[in-house]
C-alpha positions in Angstrom: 4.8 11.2 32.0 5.0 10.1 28.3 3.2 6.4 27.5 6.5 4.2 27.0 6.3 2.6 23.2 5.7 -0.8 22.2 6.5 -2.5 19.0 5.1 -6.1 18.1 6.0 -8.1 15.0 3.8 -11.4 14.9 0.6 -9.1 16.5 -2.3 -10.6 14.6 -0.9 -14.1 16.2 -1.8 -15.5 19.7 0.8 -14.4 21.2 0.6 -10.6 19.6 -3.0 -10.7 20.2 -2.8 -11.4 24.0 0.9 -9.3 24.2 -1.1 -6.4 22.9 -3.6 -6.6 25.5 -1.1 -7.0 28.5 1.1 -3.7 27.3 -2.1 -2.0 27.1 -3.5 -2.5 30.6 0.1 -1.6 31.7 -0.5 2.0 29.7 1.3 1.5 27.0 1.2 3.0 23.1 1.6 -0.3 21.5 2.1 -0.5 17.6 1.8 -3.5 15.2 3.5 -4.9 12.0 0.9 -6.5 10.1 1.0 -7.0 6.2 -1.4 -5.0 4.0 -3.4 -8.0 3.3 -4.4 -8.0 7.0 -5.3 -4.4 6.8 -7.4 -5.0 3.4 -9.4 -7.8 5.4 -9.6 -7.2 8.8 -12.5 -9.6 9.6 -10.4 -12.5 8.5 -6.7 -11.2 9.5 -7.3 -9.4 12.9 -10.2 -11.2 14.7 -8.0 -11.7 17.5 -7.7 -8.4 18.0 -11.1 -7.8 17.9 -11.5 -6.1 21.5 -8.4 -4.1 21.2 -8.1 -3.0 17.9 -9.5 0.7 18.2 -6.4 1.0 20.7 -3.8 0.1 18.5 -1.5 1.7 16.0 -1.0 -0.9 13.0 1.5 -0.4 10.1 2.0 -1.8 6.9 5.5 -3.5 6.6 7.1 -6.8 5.6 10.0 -9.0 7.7 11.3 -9.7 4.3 11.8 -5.7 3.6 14.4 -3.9 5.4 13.8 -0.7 3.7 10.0 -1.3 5.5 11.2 -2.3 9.2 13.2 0.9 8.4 10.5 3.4 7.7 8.3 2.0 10.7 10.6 2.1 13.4 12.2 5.2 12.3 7.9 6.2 12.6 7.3 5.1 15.9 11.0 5.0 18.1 9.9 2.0 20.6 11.1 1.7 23.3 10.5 -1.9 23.8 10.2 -4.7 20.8 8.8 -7.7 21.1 9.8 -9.9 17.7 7.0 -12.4 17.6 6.6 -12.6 14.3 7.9 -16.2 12.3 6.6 -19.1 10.1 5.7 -21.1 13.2 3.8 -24.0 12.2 7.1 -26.7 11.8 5.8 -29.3 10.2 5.1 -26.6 7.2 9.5 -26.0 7.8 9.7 -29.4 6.4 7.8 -28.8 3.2 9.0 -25.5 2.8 13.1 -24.7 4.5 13.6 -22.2 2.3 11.0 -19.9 3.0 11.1 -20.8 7.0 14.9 -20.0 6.9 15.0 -16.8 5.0 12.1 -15.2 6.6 13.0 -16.3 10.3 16.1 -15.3 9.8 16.8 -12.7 8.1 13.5 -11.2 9.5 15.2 -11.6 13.1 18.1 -10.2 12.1 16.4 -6.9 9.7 14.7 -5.8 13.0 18.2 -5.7 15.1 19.8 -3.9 12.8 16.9 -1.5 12.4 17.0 -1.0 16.0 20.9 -0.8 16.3 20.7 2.0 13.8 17.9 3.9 14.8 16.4 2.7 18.4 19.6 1.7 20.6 17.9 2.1 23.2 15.0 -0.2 22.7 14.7 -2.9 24.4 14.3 -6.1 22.2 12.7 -9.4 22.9 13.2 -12.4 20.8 10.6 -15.6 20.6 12.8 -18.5 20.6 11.8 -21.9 21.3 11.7 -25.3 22.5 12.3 -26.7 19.1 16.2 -25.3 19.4 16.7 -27.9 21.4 15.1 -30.6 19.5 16.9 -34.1 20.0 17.8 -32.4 23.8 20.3 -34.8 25.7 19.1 -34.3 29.0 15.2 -34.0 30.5 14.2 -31.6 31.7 16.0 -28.6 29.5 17.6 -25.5 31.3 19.4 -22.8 29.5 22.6 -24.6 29.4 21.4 -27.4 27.7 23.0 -28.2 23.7 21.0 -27.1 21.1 20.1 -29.6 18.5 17.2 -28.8 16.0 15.2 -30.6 14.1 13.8 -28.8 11.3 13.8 -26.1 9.5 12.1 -24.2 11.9 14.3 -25.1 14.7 17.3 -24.1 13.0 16.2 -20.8 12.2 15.2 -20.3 16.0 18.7 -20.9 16.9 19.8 -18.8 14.0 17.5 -15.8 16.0 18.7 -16.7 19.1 22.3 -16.1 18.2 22.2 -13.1 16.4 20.0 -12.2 19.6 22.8 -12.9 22.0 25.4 -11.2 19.2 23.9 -7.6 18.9 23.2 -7.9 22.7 27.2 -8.7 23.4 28.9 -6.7 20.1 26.5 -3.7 20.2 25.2 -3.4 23.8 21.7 -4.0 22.8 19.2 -4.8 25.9 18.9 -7.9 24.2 16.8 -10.9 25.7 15.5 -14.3 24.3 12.8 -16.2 25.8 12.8 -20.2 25.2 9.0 -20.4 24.9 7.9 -24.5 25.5 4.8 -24.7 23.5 1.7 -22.6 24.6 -1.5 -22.5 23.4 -4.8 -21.1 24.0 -8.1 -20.6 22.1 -6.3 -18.3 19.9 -4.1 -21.5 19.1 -4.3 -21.9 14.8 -6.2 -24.8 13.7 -3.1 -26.1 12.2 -1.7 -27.0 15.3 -1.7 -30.6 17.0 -3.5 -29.0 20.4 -6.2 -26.7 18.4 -6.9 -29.3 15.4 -7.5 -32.2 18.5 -9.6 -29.7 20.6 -11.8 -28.4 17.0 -12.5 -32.1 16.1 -13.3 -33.5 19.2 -16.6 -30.8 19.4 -17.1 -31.4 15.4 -17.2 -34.8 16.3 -19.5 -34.5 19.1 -21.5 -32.1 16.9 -21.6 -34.4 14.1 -19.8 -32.1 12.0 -16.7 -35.2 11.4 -16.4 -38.1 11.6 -12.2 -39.2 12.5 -9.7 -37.6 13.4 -6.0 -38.2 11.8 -2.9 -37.9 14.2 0.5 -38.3 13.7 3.1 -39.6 16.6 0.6 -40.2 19.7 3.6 -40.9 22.2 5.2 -37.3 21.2 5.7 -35.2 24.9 4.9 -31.7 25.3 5.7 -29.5 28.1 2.2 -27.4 27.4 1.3 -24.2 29.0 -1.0 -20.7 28.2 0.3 -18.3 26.0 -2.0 -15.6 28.2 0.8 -16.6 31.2 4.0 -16.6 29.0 3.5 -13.0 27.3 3.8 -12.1 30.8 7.2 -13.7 31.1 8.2 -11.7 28.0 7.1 -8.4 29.5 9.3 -9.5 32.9 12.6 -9.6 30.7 12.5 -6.2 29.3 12.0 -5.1 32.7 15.0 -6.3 33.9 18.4 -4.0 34.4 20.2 -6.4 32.5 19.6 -8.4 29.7 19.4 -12.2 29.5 17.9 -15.6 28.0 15.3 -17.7 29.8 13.3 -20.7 29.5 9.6 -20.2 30.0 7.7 -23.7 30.6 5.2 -25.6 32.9 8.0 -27.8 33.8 5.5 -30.8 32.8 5.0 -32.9 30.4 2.0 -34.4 28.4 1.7 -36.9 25.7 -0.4 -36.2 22.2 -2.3 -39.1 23.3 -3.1 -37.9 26.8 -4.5 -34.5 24.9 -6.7 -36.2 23.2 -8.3 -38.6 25.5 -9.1 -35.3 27.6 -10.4 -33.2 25.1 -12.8 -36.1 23.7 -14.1 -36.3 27.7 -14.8 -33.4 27.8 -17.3 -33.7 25.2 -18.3 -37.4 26.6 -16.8 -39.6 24.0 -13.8 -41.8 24.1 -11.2 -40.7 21.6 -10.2 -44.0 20.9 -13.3 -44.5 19.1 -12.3 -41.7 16.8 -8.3 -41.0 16.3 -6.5 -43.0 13.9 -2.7 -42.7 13.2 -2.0 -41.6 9.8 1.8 -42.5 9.3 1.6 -39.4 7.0 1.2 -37.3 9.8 5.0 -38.2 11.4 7.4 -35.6 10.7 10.5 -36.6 9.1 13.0 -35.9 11.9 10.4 -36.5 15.3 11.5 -34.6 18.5 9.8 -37.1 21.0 10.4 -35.3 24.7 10.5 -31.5 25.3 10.3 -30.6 29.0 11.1 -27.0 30.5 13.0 -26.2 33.4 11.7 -22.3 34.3 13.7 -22.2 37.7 16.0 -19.2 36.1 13.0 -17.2 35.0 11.5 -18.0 38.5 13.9 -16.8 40.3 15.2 -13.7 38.3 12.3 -12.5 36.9 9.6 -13.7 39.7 7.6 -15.6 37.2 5.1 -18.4 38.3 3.1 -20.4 36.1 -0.1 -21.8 37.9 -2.8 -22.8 35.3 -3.2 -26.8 34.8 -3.1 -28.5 31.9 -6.3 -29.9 32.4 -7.6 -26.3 32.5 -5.9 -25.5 29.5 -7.6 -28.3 27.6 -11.0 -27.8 28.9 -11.0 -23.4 28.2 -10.2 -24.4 24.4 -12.8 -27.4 24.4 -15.1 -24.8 25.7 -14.1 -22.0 23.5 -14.5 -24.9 20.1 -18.3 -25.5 21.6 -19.3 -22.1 21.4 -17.6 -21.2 17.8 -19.1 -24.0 16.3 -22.7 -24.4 17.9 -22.9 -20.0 17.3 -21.6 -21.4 13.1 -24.7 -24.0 13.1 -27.3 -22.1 14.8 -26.1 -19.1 12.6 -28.5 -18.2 9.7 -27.6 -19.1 5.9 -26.6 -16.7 3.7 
């Protein structure tokens, strides 16, 4: 039996990165967009996917070139595509919309029409997110509940999600959307709230900082482990028919929680260290995101089990060892 075909956009990110490994053990050819850059410097572009990397099939192309989307999946005929890729990082949407917008969107909707055109067949996963909902009127959020962005970035999700649920209703397309709560993991970009606490908190401890700056403290987050959603993703291309689903812990945390946690991990009391920087507050705040997965429990037998606490401490633990192996490492 011929290896069923995967296609990843986004796969030098976390979620790429541990996507790549799940399709593999499942037996999988699994293929990658990446930009050339990434190809030119692989040490800095592809660490995450160090371990796999001699098993996958990487190709040069750009969300912002149709005529590139083109040639690749012409090249490859997936069979299953799982659009990861996006400008992610929201409070960059705000200092940037029109780069978020057009590359979100009209990256989102360059692969669809690829696919309608050449790969009918393939079943195609979107990445939306918790951000679509934004100012959400009710707590928890279900798949019913109103959109209502609050940046850049969330608009262009919505914008993805809709032309999602378009090709998959005008054109037939085995079309699904997953509406991802935030999920992190030691693969998490330094950028972000969860990595930048968990990074300081062991520069802190190793005297490498001193402070560090946070925006809105009180901001919830329902947080969970990428490693456990990519396997939610997989579940909704397995399914006869096509659909959208929230994937989330169904809990929710506080910013300021986080970091008390991740600072005892390392014995100190973060309180000693954050500061608010009022600079830090986005411009539009989304205080209260918190996931209702019963649909994707139910239909596509997904359970997520790992604690936050667990979450916290594998990240704090992964920060300790990159930074002790950078100061005990040799000068150059």
């Amino acid at each position: 039996m011929a290896k069923r075909v995967a296609l990843i956009t986004g796969i030098t990110g976390q979620d790429g990165s541990y996507m790549s490994e799940l399709l593999l053990e499942k037996g999988y050819s699994v293929h990658g967009i990446v930009r050339r850059v990434a190809l030119e410097d692989p040490d800095h572009h592809l660490w995450r996917l160090r371990n796999v990397l001699k098993d996958l099939v990487l190709h040069s192309a750009s969300l912002e070139s149709f005529a590139s989307l083109h040639r690749v999946i012409r090249s490859v005929k997936p069979d299953e595509c799982y659009h990861l890729a996006a400008q992610s990082f929201v409070s960059y949407s705000f200092e940037d919309e029109f780069s978020t917008l057009n590359a979100n969107i009209n990256g989102t909707h360059y692969v669809l029409a690829v696919l309608h055109d050449l790969a009918p067949q393939c079943r195609f996963y979107f990445a939306g997110s918790s951000e679509m909902f934004g100012r959400a009127e009710e707590v928890p959020q279900n798949e019913k509940t109103r959109f209502h962005p609050r940046s850049a970035y969330g608009i262009s999700k919505v914008a993805g999600f809709e032309l999602t649920r378009n090709y998959r209703e005008a054109y037939g397309l085995h079309a699904s959307s997953g509406i991802l709560y935030n999920h992190e993991s030691p693969r998490r970009g330094y950028e972000f709230v969860t990595r930048k606490i968990t990074s300081h908190a062991v520069r802190i401890k190793l005297g490498l900082a001193r402070e560090l700056p946070l925006g809105n403290l009180e901001a919830k987050r329902d947080w969970g482990h990428a490693r456990e959603y990519v396997k939610a993703m997989w579940l909704m291309l397995q399914q006869p028919v096509p659909g959208d689903y929230v994937v989330a812990t169904g809990e929710n945390h506080s910013v300021r929680e986080l970091a008390e946690m991740a600072f005892s991990y390392v014995g100190l009391d973060y309180s000693d260290y954050v500061t608010v920087d009022a600079g830090l507050f986005r411009p539009a705040e989304v205080d209260v995101l918190q996931g209702d997965a019963s649909l994707a429990r139910r239909v596509l037998g997904w359970k997520y089990e790992l604690s936050f606490a667990d979450l916290v401490r594998e990240m704090v633990e992964e920060d300790l060892r990159i930074y002790r192996e950078r100061r005990s490492a040799p000068a150059t």
